[in-house]
DRENVEX-247376 format. One record per residue (C-alpha): residue number from 1; x, z, y. Coordinates in Angstrom, 3 decimals, padded with zeros to 6 digits. Each point is the difference from the previous one (the first is absolute). Layout:
N
[pt NUM,[X,Z,Y]];
...
//
This chain:
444
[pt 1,[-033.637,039.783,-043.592]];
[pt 2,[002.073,003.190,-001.134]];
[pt 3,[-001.188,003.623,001.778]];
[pt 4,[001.456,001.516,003.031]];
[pt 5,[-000.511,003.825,000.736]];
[pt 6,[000.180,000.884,003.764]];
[pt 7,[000.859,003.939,-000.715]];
[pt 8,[-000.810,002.856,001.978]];
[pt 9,[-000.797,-001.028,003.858]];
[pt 10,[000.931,002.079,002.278]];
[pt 11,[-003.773,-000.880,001.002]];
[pt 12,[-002.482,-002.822,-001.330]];
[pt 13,[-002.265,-000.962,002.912]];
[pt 14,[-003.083,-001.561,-002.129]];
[pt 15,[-001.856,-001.509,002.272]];
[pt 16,[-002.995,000.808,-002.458]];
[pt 17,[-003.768,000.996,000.577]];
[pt 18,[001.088,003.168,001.254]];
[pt 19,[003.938,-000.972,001.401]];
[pt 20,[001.015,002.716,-002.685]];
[pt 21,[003.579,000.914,000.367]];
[pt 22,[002.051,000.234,-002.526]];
[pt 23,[003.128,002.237,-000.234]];
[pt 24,[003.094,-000.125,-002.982]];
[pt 25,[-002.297,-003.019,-001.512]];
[pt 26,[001.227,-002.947,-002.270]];
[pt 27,[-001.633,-003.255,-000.151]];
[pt 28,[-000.096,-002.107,-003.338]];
[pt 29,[-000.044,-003.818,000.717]];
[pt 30,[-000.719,-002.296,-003.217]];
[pt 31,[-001.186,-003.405,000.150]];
[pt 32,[-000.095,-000.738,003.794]];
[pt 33,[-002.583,003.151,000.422]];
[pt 34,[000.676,003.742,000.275]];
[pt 35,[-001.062,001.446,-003.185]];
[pt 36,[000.344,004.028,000.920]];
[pt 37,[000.868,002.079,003.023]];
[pt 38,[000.515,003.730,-000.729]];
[pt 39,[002.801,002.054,-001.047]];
[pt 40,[002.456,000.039,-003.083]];
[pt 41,[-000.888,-003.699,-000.637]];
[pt 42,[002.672,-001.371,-002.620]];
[pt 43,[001.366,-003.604,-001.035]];
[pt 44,[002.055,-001.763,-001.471]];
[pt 45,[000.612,-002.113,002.665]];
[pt 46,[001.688,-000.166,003.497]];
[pt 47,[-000.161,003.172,001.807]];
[pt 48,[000.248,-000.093,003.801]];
[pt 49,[001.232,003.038,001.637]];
[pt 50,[-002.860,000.331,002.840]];
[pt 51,[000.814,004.225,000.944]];
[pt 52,[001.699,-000.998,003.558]];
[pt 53,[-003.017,-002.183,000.363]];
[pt 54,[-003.483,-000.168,001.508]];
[pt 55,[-002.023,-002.859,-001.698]];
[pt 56,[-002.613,-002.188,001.132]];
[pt 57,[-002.510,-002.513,-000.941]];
[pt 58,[002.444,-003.194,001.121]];
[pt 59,[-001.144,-000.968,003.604]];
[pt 60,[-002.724,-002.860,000.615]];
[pt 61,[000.618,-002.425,002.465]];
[pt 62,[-003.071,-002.067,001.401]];
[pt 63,[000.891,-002.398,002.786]];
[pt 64,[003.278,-001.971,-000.070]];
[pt 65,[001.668,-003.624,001.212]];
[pt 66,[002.802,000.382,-002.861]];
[pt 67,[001.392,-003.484,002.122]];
[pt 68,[000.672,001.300,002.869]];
[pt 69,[002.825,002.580,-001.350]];
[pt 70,[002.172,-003.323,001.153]];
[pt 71,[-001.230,000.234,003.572]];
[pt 72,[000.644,003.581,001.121]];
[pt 73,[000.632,001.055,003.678]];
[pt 74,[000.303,-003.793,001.122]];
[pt 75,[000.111,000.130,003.849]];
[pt 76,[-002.498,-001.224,001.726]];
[pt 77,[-002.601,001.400,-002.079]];
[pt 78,[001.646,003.936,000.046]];
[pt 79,[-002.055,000.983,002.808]];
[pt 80,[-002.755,-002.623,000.227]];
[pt 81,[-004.081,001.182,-000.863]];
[pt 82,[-001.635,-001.562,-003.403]];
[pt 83,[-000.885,-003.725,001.369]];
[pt 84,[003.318,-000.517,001.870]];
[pt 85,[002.071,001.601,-002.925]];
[pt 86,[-001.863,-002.798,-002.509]];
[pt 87,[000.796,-002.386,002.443]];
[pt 88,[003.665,000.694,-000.020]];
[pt 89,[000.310,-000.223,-003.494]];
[pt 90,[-002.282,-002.572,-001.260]];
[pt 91,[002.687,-002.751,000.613]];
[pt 92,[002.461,001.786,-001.936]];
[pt 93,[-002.393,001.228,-002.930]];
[pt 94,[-000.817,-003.941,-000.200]];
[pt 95,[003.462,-000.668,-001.172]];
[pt 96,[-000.176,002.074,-003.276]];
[pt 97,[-000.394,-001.713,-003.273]];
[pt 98,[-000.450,001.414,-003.408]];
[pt 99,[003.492,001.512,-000.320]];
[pt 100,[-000.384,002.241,003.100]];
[pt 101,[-003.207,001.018,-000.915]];
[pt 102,[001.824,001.289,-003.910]];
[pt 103,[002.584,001.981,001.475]];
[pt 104,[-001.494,001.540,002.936]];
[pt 105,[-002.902,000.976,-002.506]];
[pt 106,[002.710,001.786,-001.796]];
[pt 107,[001.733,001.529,002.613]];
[pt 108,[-003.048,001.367,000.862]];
[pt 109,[-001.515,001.453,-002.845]];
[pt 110,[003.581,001.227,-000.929]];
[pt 111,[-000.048,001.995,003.619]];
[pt 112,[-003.967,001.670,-000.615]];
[pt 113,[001.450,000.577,-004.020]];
[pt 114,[002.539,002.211,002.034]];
[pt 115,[-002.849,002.220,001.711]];
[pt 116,[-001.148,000.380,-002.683]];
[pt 117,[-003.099,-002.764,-000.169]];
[pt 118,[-001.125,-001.151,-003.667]];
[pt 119,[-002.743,-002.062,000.783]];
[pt 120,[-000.050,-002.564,003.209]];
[pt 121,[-001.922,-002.572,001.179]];
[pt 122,[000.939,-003.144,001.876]];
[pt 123,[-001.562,-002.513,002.965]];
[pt 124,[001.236,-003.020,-000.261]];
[pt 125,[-002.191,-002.376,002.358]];
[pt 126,[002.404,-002.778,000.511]];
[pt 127,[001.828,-002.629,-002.642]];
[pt 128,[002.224,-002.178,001.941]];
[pt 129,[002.154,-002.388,-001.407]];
[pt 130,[-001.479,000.419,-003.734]];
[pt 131,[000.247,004.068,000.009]];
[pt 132,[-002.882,001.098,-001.900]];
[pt 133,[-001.830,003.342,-001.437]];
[pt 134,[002.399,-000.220,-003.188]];
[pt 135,[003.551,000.463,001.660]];
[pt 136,[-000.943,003.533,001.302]];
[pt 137,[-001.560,000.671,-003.737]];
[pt 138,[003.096,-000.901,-001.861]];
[pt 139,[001.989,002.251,002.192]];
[pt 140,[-002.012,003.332,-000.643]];
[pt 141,[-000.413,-001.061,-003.435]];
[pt 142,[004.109,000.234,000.039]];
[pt 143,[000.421,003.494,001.917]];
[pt 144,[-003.155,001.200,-002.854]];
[pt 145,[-002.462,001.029,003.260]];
[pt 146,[-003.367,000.284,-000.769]];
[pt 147,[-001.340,-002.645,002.826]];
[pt 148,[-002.924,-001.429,001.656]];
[pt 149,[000.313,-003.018,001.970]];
[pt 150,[-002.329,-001.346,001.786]];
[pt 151,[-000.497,-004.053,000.806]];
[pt 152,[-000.337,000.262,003.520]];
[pt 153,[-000.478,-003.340,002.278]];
[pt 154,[-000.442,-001.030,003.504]];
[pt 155,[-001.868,-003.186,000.797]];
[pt 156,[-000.615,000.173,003.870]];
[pt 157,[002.757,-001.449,002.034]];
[pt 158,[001.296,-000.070,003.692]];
[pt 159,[-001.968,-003.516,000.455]];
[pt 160,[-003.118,001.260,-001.647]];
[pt 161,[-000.024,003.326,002.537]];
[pt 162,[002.166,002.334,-002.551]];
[pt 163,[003.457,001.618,000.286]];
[pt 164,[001.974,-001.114,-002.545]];
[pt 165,[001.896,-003.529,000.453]];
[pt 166,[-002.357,-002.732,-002.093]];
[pt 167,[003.768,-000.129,-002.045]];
[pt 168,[-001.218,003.177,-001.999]];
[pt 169,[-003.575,-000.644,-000.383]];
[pt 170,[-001.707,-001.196,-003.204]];
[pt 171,[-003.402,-002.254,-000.658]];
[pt 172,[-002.588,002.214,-001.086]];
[pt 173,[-000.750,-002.212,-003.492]];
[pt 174,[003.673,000.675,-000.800]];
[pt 175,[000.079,003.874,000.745]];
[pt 176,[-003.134,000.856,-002.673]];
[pt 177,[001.444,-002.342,-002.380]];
[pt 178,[003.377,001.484,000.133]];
[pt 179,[-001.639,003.499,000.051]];
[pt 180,[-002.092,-001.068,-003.261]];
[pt 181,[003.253,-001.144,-001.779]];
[pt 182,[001.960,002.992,000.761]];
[pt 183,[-002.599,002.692,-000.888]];
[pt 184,[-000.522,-001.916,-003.881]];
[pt 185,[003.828,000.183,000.032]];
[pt 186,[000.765,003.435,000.739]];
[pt 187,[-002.608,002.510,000.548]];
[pt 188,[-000.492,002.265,-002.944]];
[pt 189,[-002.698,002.200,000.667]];
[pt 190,[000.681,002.553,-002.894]];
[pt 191,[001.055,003.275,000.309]];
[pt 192,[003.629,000.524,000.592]];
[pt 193,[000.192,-003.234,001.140]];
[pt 194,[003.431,-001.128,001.531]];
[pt 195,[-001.258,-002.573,002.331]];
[pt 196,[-003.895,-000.715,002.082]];
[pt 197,[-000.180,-002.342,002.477]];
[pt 198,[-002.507,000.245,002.606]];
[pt 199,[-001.032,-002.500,002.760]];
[pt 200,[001.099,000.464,003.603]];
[pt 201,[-000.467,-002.288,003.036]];
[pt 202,[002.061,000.967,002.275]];
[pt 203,[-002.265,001.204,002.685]];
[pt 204,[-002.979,-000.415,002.922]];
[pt 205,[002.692,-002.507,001.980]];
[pt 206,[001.177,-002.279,-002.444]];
[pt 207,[-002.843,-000.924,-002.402]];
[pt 208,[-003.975,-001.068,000.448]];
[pt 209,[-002.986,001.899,-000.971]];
[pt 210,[-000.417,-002.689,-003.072]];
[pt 211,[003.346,000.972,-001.021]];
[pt 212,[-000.754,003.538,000.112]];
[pt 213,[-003.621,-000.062,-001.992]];
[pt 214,[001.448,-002.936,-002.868]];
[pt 215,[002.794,002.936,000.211]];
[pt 216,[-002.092,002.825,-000.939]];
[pt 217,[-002.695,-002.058,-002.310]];
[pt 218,[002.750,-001.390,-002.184]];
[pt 219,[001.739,003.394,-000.101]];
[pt 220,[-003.323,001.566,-001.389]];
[pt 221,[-000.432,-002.888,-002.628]];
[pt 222,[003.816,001.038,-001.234]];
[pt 223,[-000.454,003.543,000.110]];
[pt 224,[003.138,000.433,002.736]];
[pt 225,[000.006,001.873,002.999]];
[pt 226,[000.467,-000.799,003.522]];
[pt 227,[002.178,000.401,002.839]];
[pt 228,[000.444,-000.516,003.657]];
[pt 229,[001.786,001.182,003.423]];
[pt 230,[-003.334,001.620,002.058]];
[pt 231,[-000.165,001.573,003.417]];
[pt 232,[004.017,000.257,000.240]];
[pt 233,[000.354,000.447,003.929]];
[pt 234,[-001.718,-000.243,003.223]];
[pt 235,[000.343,-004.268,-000.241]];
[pt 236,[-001.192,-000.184,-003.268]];
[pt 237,[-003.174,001.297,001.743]];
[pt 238,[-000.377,-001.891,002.462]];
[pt 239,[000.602,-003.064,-001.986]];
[pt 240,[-003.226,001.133,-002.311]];
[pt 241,[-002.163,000.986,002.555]];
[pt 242,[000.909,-003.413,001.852]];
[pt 243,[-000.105,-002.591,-002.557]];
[pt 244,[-002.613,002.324,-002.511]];
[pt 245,[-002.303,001.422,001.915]];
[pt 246,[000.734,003.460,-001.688]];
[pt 247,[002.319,002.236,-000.756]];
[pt 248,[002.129,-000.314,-002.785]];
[pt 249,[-001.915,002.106,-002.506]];
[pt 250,[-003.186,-001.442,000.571]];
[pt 251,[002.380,-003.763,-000.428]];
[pt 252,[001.221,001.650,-003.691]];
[pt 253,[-003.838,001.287,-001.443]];
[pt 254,[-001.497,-003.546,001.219]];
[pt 255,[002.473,-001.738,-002.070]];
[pt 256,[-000.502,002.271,-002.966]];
[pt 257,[003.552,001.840,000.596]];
[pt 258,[-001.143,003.627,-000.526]];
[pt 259,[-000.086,002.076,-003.441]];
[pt 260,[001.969,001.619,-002.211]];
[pt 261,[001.607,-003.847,-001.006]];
[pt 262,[001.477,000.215,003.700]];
[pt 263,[002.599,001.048,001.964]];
[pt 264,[001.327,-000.585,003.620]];
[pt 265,[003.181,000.475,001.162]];
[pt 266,[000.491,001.957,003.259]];
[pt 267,[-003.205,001.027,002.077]];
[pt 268,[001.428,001.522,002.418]];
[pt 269,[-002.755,-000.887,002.415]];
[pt 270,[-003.111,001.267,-002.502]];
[pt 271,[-002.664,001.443,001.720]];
[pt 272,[-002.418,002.593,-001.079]];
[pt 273,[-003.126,-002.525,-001.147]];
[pt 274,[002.653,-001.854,-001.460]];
[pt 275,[002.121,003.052,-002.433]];
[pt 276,[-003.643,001.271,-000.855]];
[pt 277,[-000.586,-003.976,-001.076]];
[pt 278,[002.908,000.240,-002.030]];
[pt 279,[-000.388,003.635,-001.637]];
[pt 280,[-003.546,-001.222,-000.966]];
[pt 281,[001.022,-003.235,-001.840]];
[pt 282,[003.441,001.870,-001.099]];
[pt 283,[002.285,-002.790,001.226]];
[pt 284,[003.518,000.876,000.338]];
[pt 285,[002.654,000.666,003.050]];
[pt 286,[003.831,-001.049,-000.501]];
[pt 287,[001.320,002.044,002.808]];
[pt 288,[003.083,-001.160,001.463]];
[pt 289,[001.577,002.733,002.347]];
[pt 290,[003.822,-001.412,000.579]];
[pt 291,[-001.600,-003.081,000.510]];
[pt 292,[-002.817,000.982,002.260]];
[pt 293,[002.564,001.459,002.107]];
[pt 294,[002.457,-002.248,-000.412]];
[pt 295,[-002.073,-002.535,001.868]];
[pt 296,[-001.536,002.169,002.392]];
[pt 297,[-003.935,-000.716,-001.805]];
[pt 298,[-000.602,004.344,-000.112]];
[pt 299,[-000.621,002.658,-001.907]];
[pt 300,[-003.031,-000.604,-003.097]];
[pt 301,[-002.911,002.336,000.605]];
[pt 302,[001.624,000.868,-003.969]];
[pt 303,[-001.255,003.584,000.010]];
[pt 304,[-003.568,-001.147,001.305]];
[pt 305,[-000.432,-002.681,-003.003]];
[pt 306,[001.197,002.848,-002.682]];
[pt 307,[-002.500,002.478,001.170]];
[pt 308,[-002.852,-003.164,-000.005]];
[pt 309,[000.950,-000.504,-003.407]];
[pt 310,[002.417,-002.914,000.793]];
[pt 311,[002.219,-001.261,-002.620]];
[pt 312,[003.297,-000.193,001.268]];
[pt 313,[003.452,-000.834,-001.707]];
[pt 314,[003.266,-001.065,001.895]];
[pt 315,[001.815,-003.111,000.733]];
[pt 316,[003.716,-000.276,001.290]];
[pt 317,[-001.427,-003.710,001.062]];
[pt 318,[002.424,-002.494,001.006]];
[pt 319,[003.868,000.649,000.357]];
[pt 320,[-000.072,-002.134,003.133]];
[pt 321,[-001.999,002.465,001.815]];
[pt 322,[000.831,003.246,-001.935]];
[pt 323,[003.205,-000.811,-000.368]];
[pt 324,[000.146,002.300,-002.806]];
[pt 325,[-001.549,000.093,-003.366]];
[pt 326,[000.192,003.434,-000.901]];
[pt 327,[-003.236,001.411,-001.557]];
[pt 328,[000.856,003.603,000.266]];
[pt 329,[001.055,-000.041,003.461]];
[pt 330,[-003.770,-001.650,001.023]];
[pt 331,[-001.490,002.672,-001.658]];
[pt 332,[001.752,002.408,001.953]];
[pt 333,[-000.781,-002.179,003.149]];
[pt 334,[-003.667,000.058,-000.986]];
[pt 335,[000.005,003.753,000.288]];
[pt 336,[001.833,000.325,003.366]];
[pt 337,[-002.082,-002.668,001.616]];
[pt 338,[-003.087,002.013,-001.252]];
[pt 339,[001.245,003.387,002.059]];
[pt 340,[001.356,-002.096,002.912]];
[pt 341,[-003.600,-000.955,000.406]];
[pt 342,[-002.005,002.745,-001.368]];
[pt 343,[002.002,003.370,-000.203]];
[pt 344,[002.878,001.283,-002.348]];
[pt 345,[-003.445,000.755,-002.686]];
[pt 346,[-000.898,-003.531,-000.127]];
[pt 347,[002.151,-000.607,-003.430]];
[pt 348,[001.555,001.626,-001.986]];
[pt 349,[003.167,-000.824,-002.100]];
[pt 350,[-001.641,-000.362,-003.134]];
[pt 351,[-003.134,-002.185,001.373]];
[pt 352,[002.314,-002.464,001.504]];
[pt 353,[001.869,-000.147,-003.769]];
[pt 354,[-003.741,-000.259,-001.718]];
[pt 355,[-000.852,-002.827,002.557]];
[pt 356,[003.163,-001.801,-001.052]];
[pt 357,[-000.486,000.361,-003.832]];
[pt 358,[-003.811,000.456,-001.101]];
[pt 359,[-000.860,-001.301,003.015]];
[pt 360,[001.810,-003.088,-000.544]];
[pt 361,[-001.317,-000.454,-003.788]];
[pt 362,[-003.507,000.564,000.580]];
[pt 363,[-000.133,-002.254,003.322]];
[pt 364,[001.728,-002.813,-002.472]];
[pt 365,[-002.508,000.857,-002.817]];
[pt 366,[002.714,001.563,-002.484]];
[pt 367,[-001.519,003.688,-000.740]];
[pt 368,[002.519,-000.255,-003.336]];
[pt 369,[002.577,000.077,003.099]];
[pt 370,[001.123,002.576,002.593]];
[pt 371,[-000.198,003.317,-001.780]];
[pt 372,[001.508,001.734,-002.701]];
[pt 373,[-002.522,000.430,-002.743]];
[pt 374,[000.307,-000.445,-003.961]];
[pt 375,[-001.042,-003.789,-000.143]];
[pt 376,[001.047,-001.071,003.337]];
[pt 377,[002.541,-003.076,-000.072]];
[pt 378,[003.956,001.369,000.353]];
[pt 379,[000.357,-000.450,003.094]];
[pt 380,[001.965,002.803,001.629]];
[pt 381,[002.189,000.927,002.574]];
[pt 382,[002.458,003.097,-000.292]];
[pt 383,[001.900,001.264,003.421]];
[pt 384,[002.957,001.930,000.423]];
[pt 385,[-000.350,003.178,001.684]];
[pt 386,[003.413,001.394,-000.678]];
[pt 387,[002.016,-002.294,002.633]];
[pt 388,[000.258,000.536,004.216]];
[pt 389,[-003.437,-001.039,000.675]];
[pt 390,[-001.834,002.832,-001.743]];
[pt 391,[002.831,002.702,000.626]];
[pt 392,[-002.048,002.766,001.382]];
[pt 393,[-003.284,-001.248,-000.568]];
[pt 394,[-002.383,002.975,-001.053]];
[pt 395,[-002.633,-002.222,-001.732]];
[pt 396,[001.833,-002.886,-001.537]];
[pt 397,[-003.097,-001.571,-000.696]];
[pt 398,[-000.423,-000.778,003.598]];
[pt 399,[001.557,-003.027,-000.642]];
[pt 400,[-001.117,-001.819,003.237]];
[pt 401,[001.337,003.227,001.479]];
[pt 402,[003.303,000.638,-000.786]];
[pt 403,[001.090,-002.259,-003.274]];
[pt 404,[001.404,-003.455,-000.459]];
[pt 405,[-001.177,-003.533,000.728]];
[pt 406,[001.831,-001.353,-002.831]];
[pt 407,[-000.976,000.217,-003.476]];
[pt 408,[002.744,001.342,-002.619]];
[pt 409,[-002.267,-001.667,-003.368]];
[pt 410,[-002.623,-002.424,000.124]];
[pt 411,[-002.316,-000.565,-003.234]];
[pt 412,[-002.563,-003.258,-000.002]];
[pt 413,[-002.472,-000.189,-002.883]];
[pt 414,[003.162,002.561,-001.813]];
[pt 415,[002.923,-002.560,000.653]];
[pt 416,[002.543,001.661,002.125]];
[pt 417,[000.868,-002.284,002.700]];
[pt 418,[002.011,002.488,002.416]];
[pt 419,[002.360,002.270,-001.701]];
[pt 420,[001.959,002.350,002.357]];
[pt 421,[-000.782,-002.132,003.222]];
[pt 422,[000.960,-003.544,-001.202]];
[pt 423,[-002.252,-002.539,-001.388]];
[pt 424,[000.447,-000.726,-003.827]];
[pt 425,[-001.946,-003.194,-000.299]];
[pt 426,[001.662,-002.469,002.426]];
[pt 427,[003.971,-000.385,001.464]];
[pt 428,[-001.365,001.728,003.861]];
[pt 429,[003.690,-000.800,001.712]];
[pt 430,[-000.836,-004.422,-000.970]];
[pt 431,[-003.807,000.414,001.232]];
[pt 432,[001.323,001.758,002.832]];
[pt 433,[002.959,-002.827,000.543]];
[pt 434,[-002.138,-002.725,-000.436]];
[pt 435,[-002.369,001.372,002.426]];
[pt 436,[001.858,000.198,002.879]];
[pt 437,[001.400,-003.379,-000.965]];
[pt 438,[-003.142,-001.200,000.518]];
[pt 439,[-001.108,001.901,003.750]];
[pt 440,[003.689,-001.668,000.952]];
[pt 441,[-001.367,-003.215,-000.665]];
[pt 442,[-003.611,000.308,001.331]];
[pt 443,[001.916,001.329,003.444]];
[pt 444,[002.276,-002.510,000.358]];
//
């Protein structure tokens, strides 16, 4: 892979040990890592004018549905709470097949490459009408995201006392064999690593306790994390404390779903045993803010778990109950929702960007991702400060502040795959065709 030189930044925001920042700096990519960061670097390959630019570690994104970018503001579900939105759209999500699952994978990753996101992960906990695990891995393997999806599954039905429609549920025997196959086919647990899959049932309502423990043991024996939906709203609760006996973090350490291999998407509803359980075994938070509010669930006690010791990354979850998928624009949610419940001191600017790039990495287990350090992969974000939305702005660094929400260059493991705005690696305008092709036919 030839060099690129990213010369003097208006300002390099690290992200390192000490979140050094970095003014006038060049960085030196070479063989999908950065090789140098300093001043007067030279060669003799493509230089990228970065002075009108703040750069970034490229943004992490920890909880998605990449399938439901084809389901966005359906009515019905636009101002329903979590169980009745699911409800709503289980009958339509039942109706995919491997195709929509391809192209709404791309739209979506296409839309978080925008915001600036390098590295995603997916939950994909339904496979109707053959769909599987691989359709969403060929399409970020197309767009050149760094990706981890995750094999989700649901295997409690209506009849058997769940909420999804027995349509969209899966025999147990079937999930952990279909996990086993697709970790030996894809996971690569080197460093720099393109693609890890982890294992995911979908959550406390739509699988069994087995499910959950063969889950986590198998998960262990493969060396692949874990993830879940936990303590998402006010029903989730109830439904734990009714059919469990507990709440749901006591429901997670019983099964073995706590530790550094884990991380739950949500937790809005945490309480304080429960964020002091999970800063002791260092299990991780996707935190959701759009989302949470979308539906109504609250605000995540976010600011609590980071002074526990909490990790915590962010996730633009589902474009069904988003309806966006812009990574830059939950960040800065994640920081307003923190002083609409705490005070304007609660975050700051910067710890909202860490949160959504360190944070991120370290909560998916890539420290060679999320910062800017000599040996970190290439993956970087650089942001325009020269246009409307910065005009003004006294500390352009500030991006949440006062900067955009679209990315002007995009780098993934050093291969540029947005060049002044526009994706280079697929055609956007036919993804973006096909897609709504698609939604027309699932609505009529």
């Amino acid at each position: 892979m030839p060099e690129t030189l990213i010369r003097n930044a208006h300002t390099v925001l690290t992200m390192n040990d000490t979140r050094q920042e970095l003014a006038g700096a060049d960085l030196l990519l070479r063989d999908g890592a950065i090789s140098a960061i300093g001043p007067d670097l030279q060669t003799d390959g493509e230089v990228v004018d970065a002075r009108n630019c703040v750069v970034t570690p490229g943004l992490v994104n920890t909880h998605h549905h990449l399938y439901q970018t084809l389901t966005r503001a359906v009515p019905g579900g636009q101002d329903a709470l979590l169980f009745g939105w699911l409800q709503t759209l289980y009958p339509i999500w039942a109706r995919f097949g491997p195709e929509e699952m391809f192209i709404s994978a791309q739209a979506g990753l296409a839309e978080l490459a925008l915001s600036g996101c390098t590295l995603s992960s997916d939950h994909l906990y339904l496979y109707p009408n053959g769909a599987r695990l691989d359709d969403t891995i060929a399409a970020a393997a197309e767009i050149g995201m760094r990706f981890h999806p995750t094999r989700g599954a649901m295997s409690i039905g209506e009849s058997d006392g769940g909420l999804p429609p027995d349509s969209l549920v899966e025999r147990e025997a079937a999930i952990l064999e279909d996990a086993i196959r697709v970790i030996d086919a894809f996971h690569d647990p080197s460093e720099g690593a393109m693609c890890r899959v982890g294992l995911a049932p979908c959550s406390p309502f739509s699988v069994s306790r087995d499910l959950m423990r063969d889950a986590a043991l198998l998960a262990r024996d493969k060396g692949v994390m874990l993830h879940t939906h936990l303590a998402e709203n006010d029903e989730d609760i109830a439904y734990s404390q009714a059919n469990f006996g507990c709440r749901p973090g006591q429901y997670a350490e019983d099964l073995g779903w706590t530790g550094p291999d884990v991380w739950h998407a949500h937790c809005v509803k945490l309480d304080g045993q429960e964020i002091d359980l999970f800063a002791r075994s260092r299990t991780g938070v996707a935190h959701c803010p759009c989302s949470n509010c979308r539906l109504g669930s609250g605000i995540a006690p976010v600011r609590a778990m980071r002074d526990a010791g909490v990790p915590v990354a962010l996730g633009v979850d589902g474009s069904a109950s988003n309806d966006s998928g812009n990574l830059m624009a939950e960040a800065r949610q994640a920081m307003l929702l923190q002083r609409v419940a705490r005070g304007a001191d609660a975050m700051s600017a910067r710890e909202a960007l860490e949160i959504a790039t360190r944070g991120g990495a370290d909560v998916l287990g890539r420290p060679d991702c999320g910062r800017l350090v000599p040996g970190a992969r290439a993956d970087i974000a650089l942001w325009d400060i020269s246009g409307i939305d910065s005009a003004g702005s006294w500390d352009p660094a500030a991006l949440l502040l006062a900067g955009p929400t679209k990315v002007t260059h995009l780098f993934v493991e050093g291969r540029q795959i947005v060049r002044d705005g526009q994706v280079t690696t697929i055609d956007l305008p036919r993804v973006i065709e096909r897609q709504n092709r698609l939604a027309r036919a699932l609505r009529e």
